[in-house]
RODO-2510 file (C-alpha; in nm, 4 decimals, decimal comma):
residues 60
     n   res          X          Y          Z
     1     x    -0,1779    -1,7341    -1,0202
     2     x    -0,2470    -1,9157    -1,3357
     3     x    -0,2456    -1,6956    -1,6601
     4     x    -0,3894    -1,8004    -1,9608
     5     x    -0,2076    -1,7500    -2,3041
     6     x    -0,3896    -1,6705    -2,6362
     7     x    -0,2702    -1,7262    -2,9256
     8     x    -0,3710    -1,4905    -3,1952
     9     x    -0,2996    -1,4900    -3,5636
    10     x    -0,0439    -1,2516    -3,6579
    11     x    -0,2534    -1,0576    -3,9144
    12     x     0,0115    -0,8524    -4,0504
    13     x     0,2099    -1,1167    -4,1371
    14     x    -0,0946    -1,2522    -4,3242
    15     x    -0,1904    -1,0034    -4,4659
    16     x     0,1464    -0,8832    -4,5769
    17     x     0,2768    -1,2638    -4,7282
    18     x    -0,0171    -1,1978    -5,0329
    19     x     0,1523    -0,8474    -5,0838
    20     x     0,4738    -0,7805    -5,2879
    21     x     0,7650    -0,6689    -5,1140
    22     x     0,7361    -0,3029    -5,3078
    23     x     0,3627    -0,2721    -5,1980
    24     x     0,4079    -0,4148    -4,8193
    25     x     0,6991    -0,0772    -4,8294
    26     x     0,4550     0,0690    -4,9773
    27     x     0,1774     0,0253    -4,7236
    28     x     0,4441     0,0521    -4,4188
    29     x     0,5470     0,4194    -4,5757
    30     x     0,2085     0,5331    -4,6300
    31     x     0,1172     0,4380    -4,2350
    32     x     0,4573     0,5882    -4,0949
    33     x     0,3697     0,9151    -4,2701
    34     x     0,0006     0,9371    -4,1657
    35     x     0,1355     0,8950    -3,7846
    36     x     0,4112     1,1434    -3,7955
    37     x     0,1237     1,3881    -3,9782
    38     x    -0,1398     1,2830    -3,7077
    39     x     0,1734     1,3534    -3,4643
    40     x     0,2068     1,6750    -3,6124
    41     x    -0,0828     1,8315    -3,6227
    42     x    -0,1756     1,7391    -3,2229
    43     x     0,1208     1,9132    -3,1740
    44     x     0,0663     2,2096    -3,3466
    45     x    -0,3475     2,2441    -3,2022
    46     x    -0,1820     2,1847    -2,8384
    47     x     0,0456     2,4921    -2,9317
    48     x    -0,1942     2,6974    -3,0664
    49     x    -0,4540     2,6374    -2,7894
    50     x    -0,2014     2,7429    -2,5214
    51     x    -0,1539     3,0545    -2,7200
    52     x    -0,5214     3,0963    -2,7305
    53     x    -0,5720     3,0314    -2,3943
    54     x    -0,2377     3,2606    -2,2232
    55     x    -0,3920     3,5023    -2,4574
    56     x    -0,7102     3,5191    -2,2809
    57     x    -0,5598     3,5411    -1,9748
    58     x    -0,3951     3,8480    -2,0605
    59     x    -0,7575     4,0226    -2,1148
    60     x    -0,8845     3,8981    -1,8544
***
């Protein structure tokens, strides 16, 4: 079977060569700290749902 290749721009790297090195860190920090907080707080309403819900349970 034949596959076919496409070759897409790397935007990042475009985007990031008319940044300075300070703001691309910048930018990089910024998006690994509004993961790990996304991250976070999926975690913590999984958690508290399963409380919810074993509570319930329990009147039922």
């Amino acid at each position: 079977a034949a596959t076919v290749k496409v070759l897409l721009p790397n935007f990042r790297a475009i985007f990031a060569s008319f940044r300075t090195d300070e703001e691309e860190r910048s930018y990089r920090n910024s998006a690994i700290l509004k993961f790990a907080g996304f991250v976070t707080m999926c975690a913590v309403m999984s958690i508290i749902a399963t409380k919810h819900k074993l509570r319930l349970k329990q009147l039922a």
